[in-house]
C-alpha positions as CSV (number, residue, x, y, z in Angstrom):
1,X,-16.5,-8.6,7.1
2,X,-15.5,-9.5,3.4
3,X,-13.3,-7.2,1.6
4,X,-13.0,-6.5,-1.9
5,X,-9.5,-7.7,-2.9
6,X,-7.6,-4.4,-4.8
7,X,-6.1,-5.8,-7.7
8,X,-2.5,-6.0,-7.9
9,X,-1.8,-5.3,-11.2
10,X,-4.1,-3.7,-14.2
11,X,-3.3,-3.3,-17.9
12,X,-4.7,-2.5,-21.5
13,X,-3.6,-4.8,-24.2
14,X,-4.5,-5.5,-28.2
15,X,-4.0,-7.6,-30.7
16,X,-4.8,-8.3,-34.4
17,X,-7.9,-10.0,-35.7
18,X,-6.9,-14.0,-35.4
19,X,-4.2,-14.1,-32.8
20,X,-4.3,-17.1,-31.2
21,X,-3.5,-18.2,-27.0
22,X,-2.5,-21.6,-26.8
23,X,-3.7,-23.7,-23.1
24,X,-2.3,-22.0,-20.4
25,X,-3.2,-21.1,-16.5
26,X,-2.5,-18.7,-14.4
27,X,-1.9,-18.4,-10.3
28,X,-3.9,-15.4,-9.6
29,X,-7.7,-14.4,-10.4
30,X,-7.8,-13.0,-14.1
31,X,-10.3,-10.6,-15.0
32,X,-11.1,-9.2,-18.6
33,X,-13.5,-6.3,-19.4
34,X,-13.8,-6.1,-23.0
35,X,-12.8,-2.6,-24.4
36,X,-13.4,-2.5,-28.2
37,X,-13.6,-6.0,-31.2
38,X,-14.4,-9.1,-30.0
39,X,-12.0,-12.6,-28.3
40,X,-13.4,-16.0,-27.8
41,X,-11.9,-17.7,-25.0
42,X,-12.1,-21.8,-24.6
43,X,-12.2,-22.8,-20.9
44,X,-10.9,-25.8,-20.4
45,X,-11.9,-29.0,-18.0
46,X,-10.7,-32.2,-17.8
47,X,-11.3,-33.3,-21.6
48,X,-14.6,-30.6,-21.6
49,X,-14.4,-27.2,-22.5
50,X,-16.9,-24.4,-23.2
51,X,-16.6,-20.9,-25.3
52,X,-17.1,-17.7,-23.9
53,X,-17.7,-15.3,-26.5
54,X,-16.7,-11.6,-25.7
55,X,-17.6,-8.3,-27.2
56,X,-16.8,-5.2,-26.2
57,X,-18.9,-4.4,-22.5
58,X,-18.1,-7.5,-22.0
59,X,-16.8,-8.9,-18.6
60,X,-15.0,-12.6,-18.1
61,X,-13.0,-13.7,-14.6
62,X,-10.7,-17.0,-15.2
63,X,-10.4,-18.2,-10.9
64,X,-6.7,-19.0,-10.3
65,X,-5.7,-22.5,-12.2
66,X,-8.1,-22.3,-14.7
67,X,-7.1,-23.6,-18.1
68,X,-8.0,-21.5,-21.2
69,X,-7.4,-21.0,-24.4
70,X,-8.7,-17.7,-27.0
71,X,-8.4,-16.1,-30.3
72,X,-9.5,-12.8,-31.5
73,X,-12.3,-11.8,-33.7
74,X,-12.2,-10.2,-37.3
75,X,-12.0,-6.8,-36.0
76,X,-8.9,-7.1,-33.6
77,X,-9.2,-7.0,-29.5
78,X,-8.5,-4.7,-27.0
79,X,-9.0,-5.6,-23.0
80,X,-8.4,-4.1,-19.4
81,X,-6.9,-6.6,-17.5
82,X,-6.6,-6.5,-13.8
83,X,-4.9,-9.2,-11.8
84,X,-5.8,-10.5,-7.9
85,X,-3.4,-12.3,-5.7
């Protein structure tokens, strides 16, 4: 039988219109549910990367060890976050 994992951690965060995440990864599955403005995240491959545009209803989850990179739209950002380990 396959269980849905429980996250471990959830959160709401903001920030202003421009703020910029530089490269990063994490160790745990990320997911994002867009609340309200609008983030563009870069994922990041090898030397490829894609954009993921996100507006609010909007749902992205980064797998553990995945490189990314966002900034935040003209309106500002605010997310749910939840965390699996």
């Amino acid at each position: 039988m396959n269980r849905i994992k429980t996250p471990t951690a959830m959160h709401t965060w903001s920030n202003k219109p421009g703020a910029v995440y530089p490269i990063h990864a994490h160790s745990y599955l990320k997911t994002l549910f867009c609340v309200t403005g609008s983030i563009q995240f870069k994922i990041h491959k090898g030397t490829a990367s894609r954009n993921v545009m996100m507006k609010a209803g909007d749902k992205i989850e980064l797998p553990p060890k995945t490189s990314h990179s966002a900034i935040v739209g003209p309106r500002g950002v605010t997310c749910i976050e939840t965390h699996q380990y």
